[in-house]
TORFI-300923 format. One record per atom (N, C-alpha, C): x, y, z; residue in one letter. Coordinates in steps of 0.1 Angstrom, whole numbers, padded with zeros to 4 digits, always signed. Each point is the difference from the previous one (the first is absolute). Example, Ala and Ser with C-alpha at 12.3 -4.5 7.8 and 13.67 -1.06 7.14 Angstrom:
+0132-0057+0078A
-0009+0012+0000A
+0009+0012+0000A
-0004+0011-0007S
+0009+0011+0000S
-0008+0011+0008S
This chain:
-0134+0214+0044X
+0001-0003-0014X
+0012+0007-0006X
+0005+0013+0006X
+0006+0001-0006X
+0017-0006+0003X
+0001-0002+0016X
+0010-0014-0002X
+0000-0009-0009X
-0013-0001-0003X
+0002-0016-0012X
+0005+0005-0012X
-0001+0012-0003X
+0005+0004-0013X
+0011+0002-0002X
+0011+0001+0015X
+0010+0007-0002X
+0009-0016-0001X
-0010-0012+0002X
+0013-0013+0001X
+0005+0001-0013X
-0005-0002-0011X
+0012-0001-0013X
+0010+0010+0000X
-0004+0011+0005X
+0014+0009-0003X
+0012-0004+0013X
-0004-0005+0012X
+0012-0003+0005X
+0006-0011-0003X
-0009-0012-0004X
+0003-0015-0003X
+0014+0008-0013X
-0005+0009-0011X
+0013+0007-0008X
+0009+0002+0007X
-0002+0011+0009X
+0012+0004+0008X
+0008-0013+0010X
-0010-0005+0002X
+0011-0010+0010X
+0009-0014-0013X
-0002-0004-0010X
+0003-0006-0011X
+0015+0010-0003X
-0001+0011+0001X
+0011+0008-0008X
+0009+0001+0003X
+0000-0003+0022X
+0011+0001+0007X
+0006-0011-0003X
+0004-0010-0005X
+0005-0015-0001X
+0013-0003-0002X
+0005-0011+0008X
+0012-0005+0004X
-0001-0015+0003X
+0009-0010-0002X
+0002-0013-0005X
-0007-0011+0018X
-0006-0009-0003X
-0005-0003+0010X
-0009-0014-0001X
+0001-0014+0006X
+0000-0011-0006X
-0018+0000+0006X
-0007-0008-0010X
-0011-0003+0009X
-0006-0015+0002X
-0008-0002+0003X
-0005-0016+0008X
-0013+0001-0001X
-0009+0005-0002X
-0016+0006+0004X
-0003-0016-0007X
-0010-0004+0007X
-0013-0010-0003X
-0003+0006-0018X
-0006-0008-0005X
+0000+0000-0016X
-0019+0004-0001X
-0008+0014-0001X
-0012+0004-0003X
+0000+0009-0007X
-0011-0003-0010X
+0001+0010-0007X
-0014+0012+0007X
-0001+0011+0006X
-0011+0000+0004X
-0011+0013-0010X
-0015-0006+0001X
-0008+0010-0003X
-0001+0013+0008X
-0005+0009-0006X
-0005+0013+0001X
-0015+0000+0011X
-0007-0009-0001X
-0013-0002+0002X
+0000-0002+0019X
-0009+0007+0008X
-0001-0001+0010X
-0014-0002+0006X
-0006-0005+0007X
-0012-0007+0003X
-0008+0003+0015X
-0012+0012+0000X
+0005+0003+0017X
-0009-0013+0006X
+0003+0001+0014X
-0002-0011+0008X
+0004-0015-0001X
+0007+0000-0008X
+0009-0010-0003X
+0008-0006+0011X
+0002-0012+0008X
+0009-0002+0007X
+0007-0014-0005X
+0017+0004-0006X
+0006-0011-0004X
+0009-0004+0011X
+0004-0015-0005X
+0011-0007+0010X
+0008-0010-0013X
+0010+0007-0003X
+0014-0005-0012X
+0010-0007+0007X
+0006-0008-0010X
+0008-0004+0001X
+0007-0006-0016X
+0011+0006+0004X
+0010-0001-0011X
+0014-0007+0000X
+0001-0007-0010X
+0013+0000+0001X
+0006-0010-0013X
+0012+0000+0004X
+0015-0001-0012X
+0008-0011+0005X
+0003-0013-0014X
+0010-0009+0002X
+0009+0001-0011X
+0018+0006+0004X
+0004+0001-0013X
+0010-0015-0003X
-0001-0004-0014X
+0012-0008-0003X
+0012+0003-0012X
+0010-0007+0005X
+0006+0009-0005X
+0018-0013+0001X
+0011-0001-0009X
+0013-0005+0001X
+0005+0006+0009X
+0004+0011+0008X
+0006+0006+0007X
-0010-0004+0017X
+0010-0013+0006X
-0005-0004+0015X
-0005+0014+0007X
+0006+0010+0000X
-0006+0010+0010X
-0008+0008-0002X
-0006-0004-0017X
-0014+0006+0001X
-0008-0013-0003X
+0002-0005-0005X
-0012-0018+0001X
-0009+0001+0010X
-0012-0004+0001X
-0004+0000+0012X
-0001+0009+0010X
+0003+0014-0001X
-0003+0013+0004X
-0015+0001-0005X
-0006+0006+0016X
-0017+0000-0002X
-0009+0017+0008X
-0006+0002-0002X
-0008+0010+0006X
-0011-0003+0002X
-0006+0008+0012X
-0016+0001+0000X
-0004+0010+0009X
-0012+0005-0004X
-0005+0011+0007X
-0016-0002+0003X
+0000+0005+0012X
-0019-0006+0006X
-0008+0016+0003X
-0007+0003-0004X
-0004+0012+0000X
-0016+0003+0003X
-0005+0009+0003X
-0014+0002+0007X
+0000+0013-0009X
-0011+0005-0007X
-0004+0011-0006X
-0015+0005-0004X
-0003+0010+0006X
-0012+0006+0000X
+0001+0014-0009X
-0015+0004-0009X
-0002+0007-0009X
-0012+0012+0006X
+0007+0007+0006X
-0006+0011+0012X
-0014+0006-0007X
+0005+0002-0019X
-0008+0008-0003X
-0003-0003-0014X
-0003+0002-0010X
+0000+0002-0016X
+0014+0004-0008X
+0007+0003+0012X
+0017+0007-0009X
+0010-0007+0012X
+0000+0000+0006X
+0011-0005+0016X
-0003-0014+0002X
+0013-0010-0002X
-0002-0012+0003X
+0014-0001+0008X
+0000-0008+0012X
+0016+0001+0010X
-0001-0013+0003X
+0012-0002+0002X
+0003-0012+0004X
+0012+0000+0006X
+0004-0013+0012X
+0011-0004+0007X
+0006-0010-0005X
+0010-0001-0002X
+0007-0018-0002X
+0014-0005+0008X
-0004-0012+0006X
+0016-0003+0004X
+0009-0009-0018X
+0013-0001+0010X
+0004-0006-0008X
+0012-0014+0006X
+0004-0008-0010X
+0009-0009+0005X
+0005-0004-0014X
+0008-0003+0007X
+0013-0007-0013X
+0012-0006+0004X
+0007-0009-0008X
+0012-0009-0001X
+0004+0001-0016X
+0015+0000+0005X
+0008+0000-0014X
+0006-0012-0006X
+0005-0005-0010X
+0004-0012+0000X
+0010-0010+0002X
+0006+0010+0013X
+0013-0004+0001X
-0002-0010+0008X
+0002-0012+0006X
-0002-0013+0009X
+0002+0005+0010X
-0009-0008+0007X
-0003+0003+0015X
-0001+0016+0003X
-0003+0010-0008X
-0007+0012+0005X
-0011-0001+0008X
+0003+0011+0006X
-0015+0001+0011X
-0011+0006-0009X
-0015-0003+0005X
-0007+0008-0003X
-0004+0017+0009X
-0002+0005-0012X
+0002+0015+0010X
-0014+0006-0003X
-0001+0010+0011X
-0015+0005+0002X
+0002+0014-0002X
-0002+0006-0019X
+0012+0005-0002X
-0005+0022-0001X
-0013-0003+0003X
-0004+0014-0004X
-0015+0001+0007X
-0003+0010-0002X
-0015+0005+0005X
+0000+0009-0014X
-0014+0001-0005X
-0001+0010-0006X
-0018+0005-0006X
+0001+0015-0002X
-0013+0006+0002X
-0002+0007-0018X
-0011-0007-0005X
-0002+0005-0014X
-0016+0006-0004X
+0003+0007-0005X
-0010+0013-0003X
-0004+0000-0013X
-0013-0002-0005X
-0004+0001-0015X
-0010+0007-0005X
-0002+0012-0004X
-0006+0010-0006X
-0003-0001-0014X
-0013+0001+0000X
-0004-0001-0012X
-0008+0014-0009X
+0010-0001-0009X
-0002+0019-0004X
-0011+0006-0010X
-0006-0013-0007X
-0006+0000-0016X
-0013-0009+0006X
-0011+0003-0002X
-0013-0006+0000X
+0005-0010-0009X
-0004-0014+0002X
+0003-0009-0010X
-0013+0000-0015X
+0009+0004-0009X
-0001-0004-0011X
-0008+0014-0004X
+0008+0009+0001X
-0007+0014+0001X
+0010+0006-0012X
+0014-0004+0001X
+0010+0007-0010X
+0002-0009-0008X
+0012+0001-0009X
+0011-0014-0009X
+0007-0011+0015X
+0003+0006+0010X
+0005-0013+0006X
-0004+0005+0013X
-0001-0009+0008X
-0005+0002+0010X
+0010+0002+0012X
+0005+0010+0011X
+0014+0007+0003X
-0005-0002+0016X
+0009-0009+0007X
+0004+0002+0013X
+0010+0000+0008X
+0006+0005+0009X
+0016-0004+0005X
+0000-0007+0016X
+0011-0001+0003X
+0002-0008+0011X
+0014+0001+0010X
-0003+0006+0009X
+0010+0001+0010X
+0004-0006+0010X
+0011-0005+0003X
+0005-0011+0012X
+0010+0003+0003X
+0004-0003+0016X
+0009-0001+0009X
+0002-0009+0006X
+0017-0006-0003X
+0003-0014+0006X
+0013+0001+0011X
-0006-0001+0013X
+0008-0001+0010X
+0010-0013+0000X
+0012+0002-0001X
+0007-0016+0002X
+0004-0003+0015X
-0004-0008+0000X
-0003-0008+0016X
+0010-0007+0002X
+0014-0008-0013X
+0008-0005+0001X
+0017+0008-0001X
-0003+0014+0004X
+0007+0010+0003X
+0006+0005-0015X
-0008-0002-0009X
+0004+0005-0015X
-0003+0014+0000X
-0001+0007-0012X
-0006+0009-0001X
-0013-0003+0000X
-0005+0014+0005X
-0018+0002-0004X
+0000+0010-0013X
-0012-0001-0010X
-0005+0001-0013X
-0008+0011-0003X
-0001+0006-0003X
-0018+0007-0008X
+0001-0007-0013X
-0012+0001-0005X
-0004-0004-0017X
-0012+0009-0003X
-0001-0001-0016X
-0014+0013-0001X
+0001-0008-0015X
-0007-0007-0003X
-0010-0003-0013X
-0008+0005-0008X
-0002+0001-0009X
-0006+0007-0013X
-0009-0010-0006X
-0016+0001+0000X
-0005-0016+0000X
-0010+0002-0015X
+0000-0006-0011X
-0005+0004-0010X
-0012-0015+0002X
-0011-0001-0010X
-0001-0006-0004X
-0012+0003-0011X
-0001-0012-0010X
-0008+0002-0010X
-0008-0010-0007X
-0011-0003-0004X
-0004-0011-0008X
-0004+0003-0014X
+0003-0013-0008X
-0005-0002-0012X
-0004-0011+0001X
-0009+0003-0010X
-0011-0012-0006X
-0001-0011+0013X
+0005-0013+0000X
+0000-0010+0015X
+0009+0003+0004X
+0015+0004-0002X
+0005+0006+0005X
+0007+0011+0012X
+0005-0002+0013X
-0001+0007+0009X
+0017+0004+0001X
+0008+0011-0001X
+0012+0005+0005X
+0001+0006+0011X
+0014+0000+0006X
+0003+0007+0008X
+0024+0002+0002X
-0005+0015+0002X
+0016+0005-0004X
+0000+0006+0016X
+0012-0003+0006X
+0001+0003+0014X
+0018+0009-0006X
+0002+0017+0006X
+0012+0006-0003X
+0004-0001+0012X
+0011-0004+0006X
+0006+0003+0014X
+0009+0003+0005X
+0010+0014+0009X
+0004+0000+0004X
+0003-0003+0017X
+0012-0004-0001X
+0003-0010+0020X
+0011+0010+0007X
+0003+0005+0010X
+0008+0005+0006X
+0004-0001+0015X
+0013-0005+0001X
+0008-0002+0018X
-0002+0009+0007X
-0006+0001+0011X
+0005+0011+0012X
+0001-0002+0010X
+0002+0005+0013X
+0007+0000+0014X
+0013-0010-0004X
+0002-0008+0015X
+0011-0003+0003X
+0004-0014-0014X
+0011-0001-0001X
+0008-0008-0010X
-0003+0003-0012X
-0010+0008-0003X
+0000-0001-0016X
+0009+0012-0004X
+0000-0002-0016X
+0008+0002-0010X
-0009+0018-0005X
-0010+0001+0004X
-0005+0008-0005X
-0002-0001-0012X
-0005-0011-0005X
-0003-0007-0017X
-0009+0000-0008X
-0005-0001-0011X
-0011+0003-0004X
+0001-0007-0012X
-0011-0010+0002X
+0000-0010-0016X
-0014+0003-0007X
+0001-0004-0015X
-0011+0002-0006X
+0001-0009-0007X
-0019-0004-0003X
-0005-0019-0004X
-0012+0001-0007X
-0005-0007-0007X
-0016+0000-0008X
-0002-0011+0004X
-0016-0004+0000X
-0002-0011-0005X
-0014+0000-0006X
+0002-0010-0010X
-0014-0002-0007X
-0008-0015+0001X
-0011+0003+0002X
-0009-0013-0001X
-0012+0001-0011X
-0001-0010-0007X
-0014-0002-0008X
-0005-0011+0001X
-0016-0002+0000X
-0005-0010+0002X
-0009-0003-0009X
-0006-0013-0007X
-0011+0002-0008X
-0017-0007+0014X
-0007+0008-0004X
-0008-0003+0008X
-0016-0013-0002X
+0007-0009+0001X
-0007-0014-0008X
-0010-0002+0012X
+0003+0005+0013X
-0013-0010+0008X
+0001+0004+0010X
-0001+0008+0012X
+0004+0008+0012X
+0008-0015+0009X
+0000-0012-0002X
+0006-0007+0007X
+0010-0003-0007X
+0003+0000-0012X
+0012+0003-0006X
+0007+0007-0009X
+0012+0010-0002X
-0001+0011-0003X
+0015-0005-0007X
+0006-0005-0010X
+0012-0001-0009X
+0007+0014+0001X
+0013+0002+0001X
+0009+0009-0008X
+0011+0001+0002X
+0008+0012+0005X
+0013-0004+0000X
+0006+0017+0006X
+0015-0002+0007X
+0000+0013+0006X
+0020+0002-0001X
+0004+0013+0001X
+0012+0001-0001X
+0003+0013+0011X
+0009-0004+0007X
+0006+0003+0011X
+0015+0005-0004X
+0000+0012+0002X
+0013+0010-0007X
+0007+0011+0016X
+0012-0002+0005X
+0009+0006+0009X
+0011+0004-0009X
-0004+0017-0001X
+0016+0004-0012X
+0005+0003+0011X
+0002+0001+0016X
+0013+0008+0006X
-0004+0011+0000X
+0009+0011+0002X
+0004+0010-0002X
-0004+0009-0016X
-0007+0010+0000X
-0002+0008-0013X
+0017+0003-0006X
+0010+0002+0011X
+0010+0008-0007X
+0013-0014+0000X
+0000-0010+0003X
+0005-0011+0007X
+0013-0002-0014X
-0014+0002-0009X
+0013-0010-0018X
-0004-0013+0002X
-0006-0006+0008X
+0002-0014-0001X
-0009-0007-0015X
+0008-0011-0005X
-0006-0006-0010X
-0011-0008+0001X
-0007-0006-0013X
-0010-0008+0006X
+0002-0014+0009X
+0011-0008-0003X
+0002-0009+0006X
+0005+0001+0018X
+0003+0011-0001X
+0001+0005+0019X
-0013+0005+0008X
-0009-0002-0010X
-0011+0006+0006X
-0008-0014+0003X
-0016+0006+0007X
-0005-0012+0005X
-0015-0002-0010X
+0000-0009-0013X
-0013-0003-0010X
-0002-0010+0003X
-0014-0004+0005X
-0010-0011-0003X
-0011+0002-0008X
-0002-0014-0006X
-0016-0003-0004X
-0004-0010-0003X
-0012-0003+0003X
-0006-0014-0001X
-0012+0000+0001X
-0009-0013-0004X
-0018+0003+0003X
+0000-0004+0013X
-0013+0008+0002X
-0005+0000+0011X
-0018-0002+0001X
-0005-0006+0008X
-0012-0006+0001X
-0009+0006+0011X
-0009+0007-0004X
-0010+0009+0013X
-0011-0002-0005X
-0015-0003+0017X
-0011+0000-0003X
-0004+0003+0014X
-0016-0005+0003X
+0002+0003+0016X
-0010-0009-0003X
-0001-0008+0012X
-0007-0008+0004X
-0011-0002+0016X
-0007+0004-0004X
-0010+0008+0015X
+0001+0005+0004X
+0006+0004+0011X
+0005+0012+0005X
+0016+0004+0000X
+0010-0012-0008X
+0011+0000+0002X
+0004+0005-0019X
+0009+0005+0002X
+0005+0006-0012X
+0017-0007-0004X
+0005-0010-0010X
+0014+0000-0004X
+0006+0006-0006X
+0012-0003-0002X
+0009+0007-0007X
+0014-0008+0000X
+0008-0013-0010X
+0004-0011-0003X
+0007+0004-0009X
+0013-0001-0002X
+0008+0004-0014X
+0012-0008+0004X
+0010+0000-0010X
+0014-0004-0001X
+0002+0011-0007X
+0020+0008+0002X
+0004+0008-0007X
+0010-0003+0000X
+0004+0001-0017X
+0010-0008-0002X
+0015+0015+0007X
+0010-0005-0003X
+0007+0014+0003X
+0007+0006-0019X
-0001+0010-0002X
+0002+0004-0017X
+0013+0008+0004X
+0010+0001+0014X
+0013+0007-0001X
+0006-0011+0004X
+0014+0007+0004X
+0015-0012+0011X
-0008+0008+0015X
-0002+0012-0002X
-0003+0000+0014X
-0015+0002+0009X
-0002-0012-0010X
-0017-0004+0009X
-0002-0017+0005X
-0008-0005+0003X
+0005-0013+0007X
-0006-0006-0011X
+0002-0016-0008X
-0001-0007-0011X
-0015-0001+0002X
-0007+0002+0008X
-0012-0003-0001X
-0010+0003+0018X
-0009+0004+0004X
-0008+0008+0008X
-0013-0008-0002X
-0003-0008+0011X
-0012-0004+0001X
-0007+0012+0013X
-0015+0005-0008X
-0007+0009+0007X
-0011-0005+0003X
-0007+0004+0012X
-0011-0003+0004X
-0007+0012+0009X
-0011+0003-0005X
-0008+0009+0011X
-0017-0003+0004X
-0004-0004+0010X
-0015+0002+0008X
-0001+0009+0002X
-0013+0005+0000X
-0008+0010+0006X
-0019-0006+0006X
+0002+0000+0010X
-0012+0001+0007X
-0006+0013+0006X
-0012-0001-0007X
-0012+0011-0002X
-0011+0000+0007X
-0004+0009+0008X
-0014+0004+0007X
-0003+0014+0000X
-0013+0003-0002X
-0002+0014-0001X
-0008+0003+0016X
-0003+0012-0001X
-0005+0009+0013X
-0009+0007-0001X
């Protein structure tokens, strides 16, 4: 426990080191909330559109297996694949990566309910490999459900820049019927803390998005529009989750 305690103060320290660095991540906003014996099987993924041919048609996806060991430890593996939009690109088989979700706050014990999340992404397509470490808030009012994700990303071993970007994102939902869940989410990449860059060089989306779960299968459906010049004119998202417990 008392590792769990010490994640927000490194998630600080690792945020502070920061230096300019582009990102691509799949579009989630994720909860705090972990479930033991839980065993998921995700899949996510991203269609951007956009005037500029060489991102049009640029897509991602990630397939992932994740189990919740305990009441605070939930892990998971995910591959990944993607193509860009430039014609006739290959598709590439672009990463492996291992994510970790700790959950720090008994839910609904404090004002917001506090968990983080740590991941490591191997690039398989000889890029750089990543760490990330998340800050995972969430909270409800009245039918209302939020959730505020803080995140720092950083390059290491071979070809990277040694970089380090920082991003939010927010999701709200109103909660009308567990099979369907209205609201809307915004997806924020400032770069670099020390970079200068303006808002239009940075990467802003937002748009509604549509979640419910339906038997054992859980969605997650949105469009985002792009709110800078350097985000794509619009992000169709999509994520499954298939659920069984143990």
């Amino acid at each position: 426990m008392k590792f769990l305690s010490a994640l927000p103060l490194a998630f600080a320290a690792f945020c502070i080191t920061s230096l300019p660095a582009p990102a691509h991540a799949t579009k989630k906003v994720y909860s705090p909330y972990v479930e033991a014996g839980e065993l998921e099987i995700e899949w996510k993924g991203g269609y951007d559109v956009d005037g500029n041919n060489a991102v049009d048609g640029g897509w991602k996806q990630k397939l992932g297996v994740g189990y919740g060991v305990n009441d605070f430890w939930f892990t998971e593996v995910e591959a990944e694949v993607e193509k860009d939009g430039t014609r006739g690109a290959d598709t590439d088989f672009s990463a492996l990566e291992w994510e970790n979700k700790f959950m720090l706050t008994p839910q609904g014990q404090y004002f917001v309910d506090v968990g983080a999340l740590a991941a490591v992404e191997y690039n398989t397509s000889g890029g750089a490999d990543k760490a990330e470490l998340k800050l995972l808030l969430a909270k409800d009012t009245g039918p209302w459900s939020h959730l505020l994700n803080v995140s720092g990303e950083r390059e290491f071993g071979d070809h990277s820049g040694h970089d380090t970007e920082f991003g939010l994102a927010w999701g709200s939902r109103y909660r009308y019927s567990p099979a369907f869940e209205p609201g809307f989410e915004i997806h924020s990449n400032f770069g670099s803390l020390s970079d200068g860059s303006d808002f239009d060089a940075e990467d802003h989306r937002i748009g509604p998005v549509v979640y419910g779960k339906l038997g054992a299968v859980k969605y997650d459906v949105g469009y985002l529009f792009g709110a800078s010049d350097g985000a794509p004119d619009g992000t169709l998202k999509a994520i499954l989750e298939y659920e069984m417990r143990f």
